[in-house]
ZAVO-112757 format. One record per residue: residue number from 1; x, z, y of N, C-alpha, C, O in turn; residue in three letters. Coordinates in Angstrom, 3 decimals. Each point is the difference from the previous one (the first is absolute). Layout:
N
NUM; X; Z; Y; X; Z; Y; X; Z; Y; X; Z; Y; ALA
...
This chain:
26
1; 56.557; -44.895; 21.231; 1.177; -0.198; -0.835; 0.375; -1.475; 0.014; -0.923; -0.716; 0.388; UNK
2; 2.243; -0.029; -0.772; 0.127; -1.339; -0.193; 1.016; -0.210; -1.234; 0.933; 0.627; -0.502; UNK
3; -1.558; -1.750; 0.298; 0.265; -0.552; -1.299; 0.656; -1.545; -0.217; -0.775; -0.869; 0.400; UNK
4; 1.480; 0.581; -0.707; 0.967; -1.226; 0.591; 0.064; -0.520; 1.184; 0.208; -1.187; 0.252; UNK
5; -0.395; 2.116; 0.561; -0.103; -0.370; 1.477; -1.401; 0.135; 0.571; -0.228; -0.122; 1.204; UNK
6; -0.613; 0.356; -2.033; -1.305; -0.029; 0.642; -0.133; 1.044; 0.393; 0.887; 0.824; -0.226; UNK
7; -1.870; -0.515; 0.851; -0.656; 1.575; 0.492; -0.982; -0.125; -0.780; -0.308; -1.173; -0.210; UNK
8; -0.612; 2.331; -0.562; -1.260; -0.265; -0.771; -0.459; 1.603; 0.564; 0.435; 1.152; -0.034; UNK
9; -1.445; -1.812; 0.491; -1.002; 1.264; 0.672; -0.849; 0.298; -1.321; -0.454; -0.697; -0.908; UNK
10; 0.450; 2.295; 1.277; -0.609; 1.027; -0.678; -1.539; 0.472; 0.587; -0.038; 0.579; 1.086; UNK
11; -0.925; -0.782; -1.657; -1.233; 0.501; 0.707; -1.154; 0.220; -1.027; -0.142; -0.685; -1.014; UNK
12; -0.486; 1.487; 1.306; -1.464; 0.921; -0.887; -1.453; -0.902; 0.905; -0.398; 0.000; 1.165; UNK
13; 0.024; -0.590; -2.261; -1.989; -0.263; 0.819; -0.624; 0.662; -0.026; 0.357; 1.015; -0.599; UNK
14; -1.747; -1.023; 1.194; -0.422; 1.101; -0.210; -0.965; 1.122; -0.965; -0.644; 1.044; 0.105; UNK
15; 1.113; -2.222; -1.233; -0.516; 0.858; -1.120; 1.265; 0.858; -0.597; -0.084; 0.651; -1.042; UNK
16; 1.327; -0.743; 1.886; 1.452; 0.444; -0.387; 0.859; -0.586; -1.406; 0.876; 0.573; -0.647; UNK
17; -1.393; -1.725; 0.480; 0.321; -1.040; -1.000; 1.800; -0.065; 0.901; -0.080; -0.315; 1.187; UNK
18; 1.299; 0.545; -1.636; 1.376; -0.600; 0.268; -0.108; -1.456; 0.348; -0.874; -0.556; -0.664; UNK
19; 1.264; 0.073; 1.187; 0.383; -1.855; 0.113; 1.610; 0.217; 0.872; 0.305; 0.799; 0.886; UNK
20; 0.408; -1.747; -1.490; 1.293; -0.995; 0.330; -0.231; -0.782; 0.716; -1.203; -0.224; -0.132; UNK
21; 1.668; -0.493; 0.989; 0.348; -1.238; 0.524; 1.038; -0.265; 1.061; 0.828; 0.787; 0.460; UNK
22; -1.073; -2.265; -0.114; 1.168; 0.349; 0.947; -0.109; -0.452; 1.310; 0.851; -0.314; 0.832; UNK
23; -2.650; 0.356; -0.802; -0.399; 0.026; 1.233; -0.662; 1.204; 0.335; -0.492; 0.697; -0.887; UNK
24; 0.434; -0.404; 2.009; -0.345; 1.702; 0.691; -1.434; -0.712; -0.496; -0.296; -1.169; -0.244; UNK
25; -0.592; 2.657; 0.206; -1.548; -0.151; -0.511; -0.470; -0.231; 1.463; 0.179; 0.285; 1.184; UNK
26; -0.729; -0.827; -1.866; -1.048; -0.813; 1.607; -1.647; 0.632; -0.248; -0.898; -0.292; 0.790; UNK
């Protein structure tokens, strides 16, 4: 999704905890 222009990646760890950011999970 993006948000004032940003892109903010969507991703699950693997305890399936949600996290935001707006760098891809590394």
């Amino acid at each position: 999704m993006t948000i004032d222009g940003i892109t903010i990646y969507k991703w699950k760890d693997k305890n399936g905890v949600m996290h935001y950011s707006d760098q891809p999970f590394k």
